[in-house]
N, C-alpha and C positions, 0 to 999 in steps of 0.2 A: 444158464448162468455159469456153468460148470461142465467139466467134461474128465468123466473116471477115465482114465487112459493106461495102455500096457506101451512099455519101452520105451515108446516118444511121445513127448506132449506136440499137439495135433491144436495150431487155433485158425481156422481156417474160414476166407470170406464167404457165404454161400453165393455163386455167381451169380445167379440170381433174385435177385433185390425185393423184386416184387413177391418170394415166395419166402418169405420169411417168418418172421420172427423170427429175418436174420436174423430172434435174439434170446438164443439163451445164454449170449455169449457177451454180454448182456444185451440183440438184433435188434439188445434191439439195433444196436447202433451200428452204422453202415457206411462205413467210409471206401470211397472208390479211390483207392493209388494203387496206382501200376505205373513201375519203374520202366525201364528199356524203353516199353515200348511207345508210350508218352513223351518220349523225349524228343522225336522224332515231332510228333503230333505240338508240340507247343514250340518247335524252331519252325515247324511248316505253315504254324498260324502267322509268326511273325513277318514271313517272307512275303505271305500271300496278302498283309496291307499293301506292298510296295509291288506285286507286280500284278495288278489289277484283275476284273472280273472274270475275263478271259480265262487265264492261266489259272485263277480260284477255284472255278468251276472242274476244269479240265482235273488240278488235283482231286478237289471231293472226290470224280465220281473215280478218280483211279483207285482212293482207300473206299469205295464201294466196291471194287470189283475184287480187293483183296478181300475178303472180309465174304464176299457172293462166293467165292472160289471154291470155298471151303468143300470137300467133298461128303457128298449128301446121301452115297451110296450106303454108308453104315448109319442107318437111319435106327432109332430107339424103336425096341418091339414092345408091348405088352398084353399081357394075358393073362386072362381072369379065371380061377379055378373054382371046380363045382362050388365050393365052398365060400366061394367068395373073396379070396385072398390073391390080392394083382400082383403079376410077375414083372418085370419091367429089365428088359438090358439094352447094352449097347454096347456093338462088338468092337468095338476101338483096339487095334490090337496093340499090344504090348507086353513088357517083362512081368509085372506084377498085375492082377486082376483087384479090383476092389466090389467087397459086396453088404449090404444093409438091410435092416429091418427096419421100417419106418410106420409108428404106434400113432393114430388119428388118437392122442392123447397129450395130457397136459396141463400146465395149472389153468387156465381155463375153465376147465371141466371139472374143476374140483366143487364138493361142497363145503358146509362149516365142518362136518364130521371127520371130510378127508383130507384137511388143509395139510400142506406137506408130503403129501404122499407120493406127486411124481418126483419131488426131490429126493426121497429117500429110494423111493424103487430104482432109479436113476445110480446111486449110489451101492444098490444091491447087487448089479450087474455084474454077469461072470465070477458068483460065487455059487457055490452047492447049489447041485442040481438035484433029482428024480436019478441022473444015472452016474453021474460025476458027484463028486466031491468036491470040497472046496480046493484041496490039495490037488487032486487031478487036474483040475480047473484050470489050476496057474501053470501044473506041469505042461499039459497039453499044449499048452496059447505059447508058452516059451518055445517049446519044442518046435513051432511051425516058424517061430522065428519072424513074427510079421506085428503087428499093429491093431489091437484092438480097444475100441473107443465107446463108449457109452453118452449120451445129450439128452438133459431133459430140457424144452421150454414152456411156451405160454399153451403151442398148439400142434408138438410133436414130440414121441418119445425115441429116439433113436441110438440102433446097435448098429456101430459098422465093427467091418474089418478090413484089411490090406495084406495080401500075403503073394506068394508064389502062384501062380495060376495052377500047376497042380496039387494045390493045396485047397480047392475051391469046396470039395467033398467035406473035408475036414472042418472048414473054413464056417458053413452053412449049417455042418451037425451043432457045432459049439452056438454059434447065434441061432438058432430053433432050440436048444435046450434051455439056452437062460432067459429068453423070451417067453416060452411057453411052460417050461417046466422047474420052476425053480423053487427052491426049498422054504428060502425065507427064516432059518435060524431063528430064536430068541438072540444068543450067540452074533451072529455075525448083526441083528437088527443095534448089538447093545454095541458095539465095536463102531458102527457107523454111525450113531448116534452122536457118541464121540465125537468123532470127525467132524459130522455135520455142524457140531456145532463149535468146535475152531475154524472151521470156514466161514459160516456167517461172523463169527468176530471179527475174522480177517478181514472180509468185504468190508466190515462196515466203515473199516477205518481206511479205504480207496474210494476217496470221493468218484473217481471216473467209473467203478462197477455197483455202487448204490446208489448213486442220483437217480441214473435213467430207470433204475426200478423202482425207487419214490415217485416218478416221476410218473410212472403206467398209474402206481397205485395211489394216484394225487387224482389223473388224470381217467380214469375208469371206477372211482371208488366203490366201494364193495359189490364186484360185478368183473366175471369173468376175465378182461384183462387187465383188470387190477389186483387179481388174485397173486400172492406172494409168488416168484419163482423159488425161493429159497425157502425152504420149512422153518416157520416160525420157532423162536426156541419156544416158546411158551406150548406149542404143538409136540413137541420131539418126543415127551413121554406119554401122546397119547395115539403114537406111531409103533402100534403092535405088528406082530405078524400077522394076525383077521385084516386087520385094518390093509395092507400092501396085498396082502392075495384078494382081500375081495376088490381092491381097485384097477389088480391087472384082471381079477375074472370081470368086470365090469364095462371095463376097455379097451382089453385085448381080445376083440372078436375079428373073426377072421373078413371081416365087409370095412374092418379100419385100419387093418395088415399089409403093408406093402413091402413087396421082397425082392430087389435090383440088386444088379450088379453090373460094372463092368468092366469089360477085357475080355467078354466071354460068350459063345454063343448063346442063341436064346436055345434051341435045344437041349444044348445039356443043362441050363442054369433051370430051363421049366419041369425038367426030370427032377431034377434035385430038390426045387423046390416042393414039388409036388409028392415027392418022398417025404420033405421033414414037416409042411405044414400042410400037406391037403385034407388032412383027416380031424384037421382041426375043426367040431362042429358048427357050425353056425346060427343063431342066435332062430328062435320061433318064429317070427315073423318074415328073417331073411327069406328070399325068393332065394334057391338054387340053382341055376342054369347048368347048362353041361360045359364045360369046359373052353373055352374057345376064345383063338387069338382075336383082340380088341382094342380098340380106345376109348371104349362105352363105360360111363362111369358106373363110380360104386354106388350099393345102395346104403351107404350109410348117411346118418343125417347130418346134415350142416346147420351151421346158424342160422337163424330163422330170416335176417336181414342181408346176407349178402346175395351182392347183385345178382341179376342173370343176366343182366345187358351188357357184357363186357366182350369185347371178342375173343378171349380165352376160358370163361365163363367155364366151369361144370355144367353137365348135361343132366348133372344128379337129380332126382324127382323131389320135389318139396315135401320141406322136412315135416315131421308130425308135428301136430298142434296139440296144444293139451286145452281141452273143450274143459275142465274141473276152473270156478271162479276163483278155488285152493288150490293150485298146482304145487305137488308131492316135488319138495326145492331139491330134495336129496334123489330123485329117480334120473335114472338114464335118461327119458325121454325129454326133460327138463331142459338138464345138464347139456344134451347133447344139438340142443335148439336153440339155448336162450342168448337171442343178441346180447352184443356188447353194446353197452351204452356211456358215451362221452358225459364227464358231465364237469369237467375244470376243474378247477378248485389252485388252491396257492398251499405252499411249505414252508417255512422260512424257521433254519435249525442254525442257531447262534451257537458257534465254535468260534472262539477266539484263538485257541491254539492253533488253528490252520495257518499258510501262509498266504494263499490265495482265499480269495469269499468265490464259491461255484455259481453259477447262476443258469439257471435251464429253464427255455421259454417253450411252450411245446402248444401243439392244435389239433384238432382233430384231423389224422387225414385221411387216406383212400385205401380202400381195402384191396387185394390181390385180385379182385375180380374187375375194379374199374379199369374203364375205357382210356382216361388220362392216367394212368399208373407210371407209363412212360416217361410223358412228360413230366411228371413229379419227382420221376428219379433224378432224370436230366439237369432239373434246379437245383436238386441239392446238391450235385458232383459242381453245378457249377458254381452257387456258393462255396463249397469246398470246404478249406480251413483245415486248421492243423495246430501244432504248438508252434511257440517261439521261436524255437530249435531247430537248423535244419543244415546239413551237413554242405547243403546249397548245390549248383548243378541244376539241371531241367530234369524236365519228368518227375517232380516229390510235389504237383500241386500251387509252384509258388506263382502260378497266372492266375490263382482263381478267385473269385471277389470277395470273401473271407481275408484273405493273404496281402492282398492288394490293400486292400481298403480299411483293413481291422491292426491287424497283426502289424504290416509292416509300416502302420501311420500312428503305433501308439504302445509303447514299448514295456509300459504297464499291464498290457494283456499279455498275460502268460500262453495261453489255450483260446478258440475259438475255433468251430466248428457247425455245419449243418448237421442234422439227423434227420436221417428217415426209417420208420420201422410200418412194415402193413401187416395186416392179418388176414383170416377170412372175412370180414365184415368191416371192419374198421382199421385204422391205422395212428399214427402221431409223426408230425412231421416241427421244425421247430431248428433252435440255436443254442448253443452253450458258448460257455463265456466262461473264463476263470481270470482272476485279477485279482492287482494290490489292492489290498484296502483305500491305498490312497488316490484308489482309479472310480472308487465307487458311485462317488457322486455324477461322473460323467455314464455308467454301466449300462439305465436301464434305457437314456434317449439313443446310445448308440446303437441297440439293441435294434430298439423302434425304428431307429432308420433303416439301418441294412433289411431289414423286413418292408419296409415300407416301401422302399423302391424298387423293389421287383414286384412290385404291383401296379408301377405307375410307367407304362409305354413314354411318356414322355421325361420322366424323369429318373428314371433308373439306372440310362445309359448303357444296359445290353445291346450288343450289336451281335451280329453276324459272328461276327470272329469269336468273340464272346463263346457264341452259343453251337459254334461249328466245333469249339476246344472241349466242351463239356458233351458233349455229344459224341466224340472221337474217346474222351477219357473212360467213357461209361464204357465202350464197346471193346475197349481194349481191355480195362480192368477185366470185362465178365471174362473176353478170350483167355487169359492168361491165366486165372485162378481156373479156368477147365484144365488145365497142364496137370493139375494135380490131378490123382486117381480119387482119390477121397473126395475130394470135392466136386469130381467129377460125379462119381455114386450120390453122393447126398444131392446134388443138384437131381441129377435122375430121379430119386425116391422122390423127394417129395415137389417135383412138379406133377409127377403122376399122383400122389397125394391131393395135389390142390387143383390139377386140369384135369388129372387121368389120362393126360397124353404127357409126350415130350415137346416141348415148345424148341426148336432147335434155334442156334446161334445165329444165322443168315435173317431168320425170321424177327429174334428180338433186334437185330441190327436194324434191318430195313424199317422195324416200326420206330425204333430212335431215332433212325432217320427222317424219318417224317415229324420229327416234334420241330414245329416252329415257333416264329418268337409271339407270334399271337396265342401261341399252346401257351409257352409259358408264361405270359401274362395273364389269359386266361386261368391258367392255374392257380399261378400266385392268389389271383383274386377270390377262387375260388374258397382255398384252404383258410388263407389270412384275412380274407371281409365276406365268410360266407353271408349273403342274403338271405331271409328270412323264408324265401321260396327253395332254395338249395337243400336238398335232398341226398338224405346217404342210406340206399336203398329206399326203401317208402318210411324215412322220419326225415323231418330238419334237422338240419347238422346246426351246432351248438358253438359260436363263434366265440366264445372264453377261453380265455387262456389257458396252459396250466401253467402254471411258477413255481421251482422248486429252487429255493437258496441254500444255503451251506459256507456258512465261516461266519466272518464279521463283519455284522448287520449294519452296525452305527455310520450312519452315513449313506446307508443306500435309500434311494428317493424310492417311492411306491412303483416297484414293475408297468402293475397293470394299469396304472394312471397313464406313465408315458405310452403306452402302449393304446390306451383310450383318446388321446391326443390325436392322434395319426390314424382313428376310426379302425386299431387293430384289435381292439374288444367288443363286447356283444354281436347279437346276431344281426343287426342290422347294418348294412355296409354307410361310408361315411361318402 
C-alpha cells in the first residue's frame, strides 16, 4: 500500500502482471499505459483496417520479430545456497546496478495476534540495526547517494536499493542488516506508530487507495487476502517490539529469502550474497543441499490450493497439511498453507460529501499459477479505461473499450477503469466506475453491460483489431517499465519468488501472442459466469460478486440485481 522511500519516491508498475499483488500499491491495481511506444501500435491498428489481410499479417509478425530480437544471451542466473536462500541476477549492463531482498511474507500470513505487523515492520525499515544505528543508518544510505525503498503487501515483503555499481558491497551490507538484524526500538516502534496512523487517515479519505482494499477485504472476508494491508488503528498499540521480531523471526527464514540483483554479475552478487546471508540458519525441518546453481524450487510452503497445472507453475513439493480436526490458526504451518477463500459480499458507505459515488464490481479471478493468466491480462488492458481527462494524442489508451464505450459516450463518468490483481491461489478481476450522482441511476446496468459483452462472441463486437491493439499494448507496457532498474530487480525477485525461475520477455510475449479471441471469450466466461463445475484449483469458484460503493447512495438501483439480469451473479451460468 505504501512504500518508505530515501530521496526519491519510487511508484513503479511491476512488469509483470501476473506476479503480483501488483498490489501494495494498492496491485492491486494494474493498469497497462505505455506512452511512445503505443502510439505507434494504435496508428498501425488503424491503417491495418484499410490495407487488408495481407499487409495485417505481414506487420504482426514484423512486431514479433522485434520483440523475438531481444538478446537472450544475458539470460537471469539463479542459485540456492546451503541454507536455503535463492540468489537470482541478471547482468544487463549499465550505469547504476539495482539489488533486492524479496520476504515470502505479508498480510496474508498474518494472524488475529499479528494483524498489522507487515505494515509496521515495513515501516521499520533502515532504522537501528545490531551494528548501525539509526543515525549511521541514514548517514550511510545518504552518503552512497542512491535510492533506497521498503514494500509491504498481501504476499511479499520487500527491500530494494539502486545505487552506483561500485557501491553493490555496501549496497547489500545495509539491506542484510535491516532485514536480518534489526533492533526494533520502543522509540522508533512509538515514532512510527505515529505515522502509521496519519497515513491511514490519509488513505481513507482517497477513495482510489481504499476502495480496492475494502474491496479484497469485502471480497476474501476474514481470510488471508482479506487481511488489512494497512494496520488497523484499533491494532497499532498492540504492535510491540515481541510482536514485529517474533514475525520477522517467523518469516524471515532463509527457504522464503530471495536475494537479486541487477547490473551485475552473478559471481560477484552470489559471493556477496553469500557473505551477508548464507549463515543465516534454516528452519528444522529444512532440507540443506549444498550449494548449487538452479532453477529448482524452494522448499517453502505455499497455499495449500494453488495450481500445479499451469505452465509456469512451481516445481515446490506440497505444502504440509495439518492432520489436528483443531488446527493451531496462529502456527506457521497454518498460516503458511491456508487457501484463500473467495466469498463476495457487497459495501455500500454513504458519503454525501463526495463529489463522485465510487462503485467497484469485482470476481473472483486466476491466480499467478493458471494457464489462462495471459489471457485475463489481455482483457483487461483491452477493456482499459482511465479518467475523463486526457491531454489527448495516441498512445494514453483512448482505443480501448472502457474509452470508447463509457468515458467518451457519457460525460457524467468521471473515472472508469478494468482491474486485475492475482496472487498465489486466487486473484480479483472486475470494473470501477466513478460518477455524478445525477449518473447513478443509469451506474449499475452500464456496468452489467460492458461486462456482459465480452462474454458474448456474438455480441460484444471484439475483433481482431480490437484484440491485436490490446495485445501489442500489454507487451509494450511490460517492455518499457523493464527500462527501469528498479523495476527491473523487483520483477527479478519475485518471479523467482513465485516460479523460481525467470520468465524472460520473448517468452511472455509469444504466450500473449497466442491469446485469441476464443481465449478471450472463454475467459470472460469463465471469470464473469463461472459454472458450477469450474474449478480454482480443486474447489468451485464462487460466481458472486463483490460490490463496494462509496458516496451518494440515493438513487443507485441494486448492483447485484442488474448484474443478476445478464446471469452475472451466482454460480451458475445463465
Amino acid at each position: 500500500m505504501r512504500r518508505s522511500t530515501w530521496t526519491v519516491q519510487v511508484c513503479c508498475i511491476l512488469p509483470v502482471v501476473m506476479t503480483v499483488p501488483l498490489s501494495s500499491r494498492p496491485f492491486a491495481r494494474v493498469y497497462f499505459e505505455a506512452g511512445g511506444g503505443r502510439d505507434e501500435v494504435e496508428a498501425d491498428d488503424t491503417r491495418r483496417d484499410d490495407e487488408g489481410e495481407h499487409e495485417q499479417g505481414r506487420k504482426e509478425r514484423d512486431s514479433g520479430r522485434a520483440v523475438a530480437e531481444i538478446d537472450l544471451s544475458m539470460a537471469a542466473v539463479v542459485t540456492t545456497l546451503a541454507n536455503g536462500v535463492r540468489v537470482a541476477s541478471d547482468p544487463t549492463p549499465g550505469h547504476f546496478v539495482a539489488a533486492g531482498v524479496y520476504v515470502d511474507a505479508g498480510s496474508r500470513y498474518e494472524s488475529a495476534r499479528t494483524r498489522g505487523a507487515a505494515h509496521m515492520t515495513d515501516r521499520l525499515a533502515f532504522k537501528s540495526t545490531a551494528s548501525r544505528s539509526a543515525e549511521e543508518m541514514t548517514r550511510e544510505i545518504e552518503q552512497l547517494g542512491g535510492q533506497f525503498i521498503s514494500s509491504s503487501s498481501r504476499e511479499t515483503i520487500l527491500y530494494q536499493a539502486s545505487t552506483y555499481t561500485h557501491s553493490l558491497p555496501s549496497v547489500l551490507s545495509i539491506l542484510s542488516d535491516t532485514v536480518l538484524h534489526p533492533q526494533i526500538t520502543q522509540e522508533e516502534l512509538d515514532i512510527q506508530r505515529d505515522a502509521a496512523l496519519w497515513e491511514v487517515g490519509e488513505i481513507k479519505t482517497k477513495p482510489d487507495m481504499i476502495l480496492p482494499e475494502l474491496l479484497h477485504e469485502t471480497a476474501f472476508a476474514n481470510n488471508t487476502l482479506g487481511n488489512p494491508l494497512l494496520c488497523p488503528e484499533d491494532r497499532l498499540e498492540a504492535m510491540t517490539p515481541d510482536v514485529i521480531q517474533g514475525y520477522m523471526r517467523t518469516w524471515y527464514r532463509p527457504d522464503r529469502l530471495v536475494v537479486a540483483a541487477a547490473g551485475v554479475e552473478h559471481d560477484a552478487l552470489l559471493e556477496l550474497a553469500d557473505r551477508h546471508f548464507g549463515s543465516v540458519k534454516p528452519v528444522a525441518s529444512s532440507t540443506s543441499p549444498s550449494t548449487s546453481t538452479t532453477s529448482s524450487s524452494s522448499s517453502a510452503p505455499r497455499p495449500a490450493s494453488a495450481s500445479p497445472s499451469a505452465p509456469f507453475s512451481t516445481s515446490a513439493p506440497s505444502p504440509a497439511t495439518v492432520s489436528s480436526s483443531s488446527p493451531d490458526v496462529e502456527s506457521f504451518e497454518y498460516l503458511s498453507t491456508a487457501p484463500a477463500r473467495y466469498t463476495g459480499g457487497q459495501l455500500l458507505i454513504e458519503d454525501g460529501e463526495q463529489e463522485f459515488t465510487h462503485v467497484y464490481v469485482g470476481y473472483e479471478g486466476l491466480s499467478i499459477h493458471d494457464e489462462d493468466i495471459y489471457a485475463l491480462a489481455t482483457l483487461q488492458v483491452l477493456l482499459g479505461g482511465g479518467g475523463s481527462f486526457s491531454a489527448g494524442g495516441p498512445g494514453k489508451g483512448m482505443y480501448s473499450r472502457l474509452y470508447t464505450s463509457v468515458l467518451n459516450q457519457y460525460h457524467a463518468v468521471d473515472f472508469c477503469s478494468a482491474f486485475h490483481h492475482c496472487y498465489l491461489d486466487s486473484g480479483l478481476f472486475g470494473l470501477s466506475i466513478s460518477v455524478h450522482p445525477s449518473f447513478l441511476f443509469r451506474t449499475p446496468e452500464l456496468i452489467a453491460q460492458q461486462l456482459d459483452a465480452v462474454t458474448r462472441p456474438m455480441g460484444g463486437g471484439i475483433g481482431e483489431t480490437e484484440l491485436r491493439r490490446a495485445r501489442n499494448q500489454l507487451k509494450s507496457s511490460l517492455a518499457m517499465a523493464l527500462e527501469s532498474r528498479m523495476v527491473q530487480v523487483e520483477d527479478l525477485g519475485r518471479q523467482v519468488q513465485v516460479h523460481d525461475r525467470k520468465i524472460s520477455m520473448p517468452e511472455m510475449s509469444a504466450l500473449i501472442d497466442r491469446v485469441t479471441l476464443s481465449d478471450l471469450f472463454r475467459v470472460a466466461n469463465r471469470v464473469l459466469r463461472p459454472s458450477t463445475s469450474a474449478l480454482v484449483g480443486d474447489r468451485k469458484r464462487n460466481g458472486e460478486p463483490t460490490v463496494v460503493v462509496q458516496g451518494q447512495l440515493r438513487g443507485l438501483p441494486d448492483v447485484r440485481d442488474a448484474l443478476r439480469r445478464r446471469g452475472l451473479a451466482g454460480s451458475a451460468s445463465s
